[in-house]
C-alpha positions in Angstrom: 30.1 17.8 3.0 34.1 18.6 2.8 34.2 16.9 6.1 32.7 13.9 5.1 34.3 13.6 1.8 37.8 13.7 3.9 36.2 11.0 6.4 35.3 8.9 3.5 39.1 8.9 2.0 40.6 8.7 5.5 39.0 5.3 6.3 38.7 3.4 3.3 36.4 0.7 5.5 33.9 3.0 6.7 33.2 3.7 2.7 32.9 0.4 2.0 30.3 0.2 5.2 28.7 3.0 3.6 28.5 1.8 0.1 27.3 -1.7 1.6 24.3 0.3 3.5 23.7 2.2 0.3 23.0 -0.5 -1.7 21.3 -2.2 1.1 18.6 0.8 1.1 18.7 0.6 -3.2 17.8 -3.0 -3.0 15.3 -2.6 -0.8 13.8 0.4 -2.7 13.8 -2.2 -5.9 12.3 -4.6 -4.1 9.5 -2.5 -3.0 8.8 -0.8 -6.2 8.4 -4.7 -8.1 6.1 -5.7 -5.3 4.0 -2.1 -5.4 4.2 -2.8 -9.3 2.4 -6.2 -8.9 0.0 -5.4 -6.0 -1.3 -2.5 -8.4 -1.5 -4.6 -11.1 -3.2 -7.6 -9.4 -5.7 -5.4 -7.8 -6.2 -3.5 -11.4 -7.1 -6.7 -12.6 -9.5 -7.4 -9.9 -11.0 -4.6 -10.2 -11.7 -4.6 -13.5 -13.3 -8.0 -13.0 -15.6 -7.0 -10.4 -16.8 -4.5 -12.7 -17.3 -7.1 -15.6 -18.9 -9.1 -13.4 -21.5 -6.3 -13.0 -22.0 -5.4 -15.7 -22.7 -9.1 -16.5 -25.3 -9.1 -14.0 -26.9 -5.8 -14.9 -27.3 -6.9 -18.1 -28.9 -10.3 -17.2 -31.2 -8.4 -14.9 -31.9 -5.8 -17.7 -33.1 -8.7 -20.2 -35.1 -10.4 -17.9 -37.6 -7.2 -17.5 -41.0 -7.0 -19.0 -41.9 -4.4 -21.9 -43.8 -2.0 -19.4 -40.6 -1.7 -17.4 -38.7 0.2 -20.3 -41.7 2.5 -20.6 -41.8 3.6 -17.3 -37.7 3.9 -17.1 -35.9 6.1 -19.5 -32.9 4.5 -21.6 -30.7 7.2 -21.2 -31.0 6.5 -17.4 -30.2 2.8 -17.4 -27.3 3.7 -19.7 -25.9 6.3 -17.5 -25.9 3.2 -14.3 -24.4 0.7 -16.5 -21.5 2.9 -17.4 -20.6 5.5 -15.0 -22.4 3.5 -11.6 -20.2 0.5 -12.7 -17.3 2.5 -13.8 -17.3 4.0 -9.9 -17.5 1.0 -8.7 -14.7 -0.3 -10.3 -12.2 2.9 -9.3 -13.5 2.3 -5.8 -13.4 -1.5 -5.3 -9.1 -1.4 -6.5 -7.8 1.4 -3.9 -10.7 -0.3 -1.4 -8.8 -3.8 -1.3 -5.6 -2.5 -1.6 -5.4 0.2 1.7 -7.3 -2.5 3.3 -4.6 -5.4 2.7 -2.3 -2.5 3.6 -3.8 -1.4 6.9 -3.8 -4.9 8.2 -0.6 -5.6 7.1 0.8 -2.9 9.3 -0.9 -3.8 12.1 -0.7 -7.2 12.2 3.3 -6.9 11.2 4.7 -3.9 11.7 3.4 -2.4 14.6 4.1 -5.3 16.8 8.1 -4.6 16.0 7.6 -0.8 16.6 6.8 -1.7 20.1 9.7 -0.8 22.6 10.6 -3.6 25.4 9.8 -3.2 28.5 13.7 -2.7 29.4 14.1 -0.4 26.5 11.3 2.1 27.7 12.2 2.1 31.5 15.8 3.0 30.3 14.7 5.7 28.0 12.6 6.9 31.0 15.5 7.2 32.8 17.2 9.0 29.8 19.1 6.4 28.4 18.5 6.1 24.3 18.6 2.8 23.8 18.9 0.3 25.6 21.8 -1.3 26.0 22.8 2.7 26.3 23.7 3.8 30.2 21.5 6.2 31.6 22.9 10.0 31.4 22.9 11.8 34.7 
C-alpha cells in the first residue's frame, strides 16, 4: 500500500489516470444501479398487474357460477386460490420476466464480445496473452 502511495505522489499523471478510471467504474456503478432501480420497478408494476388482472378474471368466473356450484365447493377454499394462488403468481411472474430479459440480454450482447478472435486465441495458444502481445519462448 506504502508502495503505491509513493507511486501515486511520484507521478502526479498516473493519479490523475487513476482517479479518471475511478470515476469511470463509480459512473458506471451509478448508472447500473438507476437502470436496476427501474427494471425492478417496471417489472413490480407488471407484476402486480398480471395479478389484478386475475384476480379480475377469477372473480368474473366466480359470479358467473350457479348456486349448486358453491355447495359442492367450500368458501374457505375459493378464498384461499384467490389470495394466496394469485399472490404466487404474482411473486413468480416479476423475477420470471426479469431473469428472462436478463438471460437474453447476455447472450444476444454480451457473449458475442466475450468471444476471443481467431488471432487472439492462436497467440494465446502459443503463450502470448494478448494479442498484440509476442509469444514467450
Amino acid at each position: 500500500m506504502a508502495r503505491v502511495a509513493t507511486q501515486v505522489l511520484e507521478r502526479p499523471s498516473r493519479a490523475a489516470e487513476w482517479a479518471k478510471q475511478a470515476g469511470t467504474v463509480i459512473g458506471a456503478s451509478l448508472v447500473s444501479g438507476v437502470f436496476l432501480f427501474l427494471q425492478r420497478r417496471i417489472l413490480i408494476g407488471i407484476s402486480r398487474n398480471v395479478e389484478y388482472d386475475l384476480r379480475q378474471d377469477f372473480y368474473a368466473h366466480l359470479v358467473d357460477q350457479p348456486l349448486s356450484f358453491f355447495h359442492e365447493h367450500r368458501i374457505g377454499d375459493l378464498m384461499a386460490r384467490a389470495t394466496n394462488d394469485l399472490a404466487a403468481v404474482r411473486q413468480l411472474a416479476g423475477p420470471m420476466i426479469m431473469y428472462t430479459l436478463q438471460t437474453i440480454f447476455v447472450v444476444v450482447l454480451i457473449l458475442p464480445m466475450e468471444q476471443p478472435s481467431k488471432s487472439g486465441r492462436q497467440n494465446r495458444d502459443r503463450g502470448g496473452d494478448y494479442e498484440n502481445e509476442e509469444p514467450r519462448p
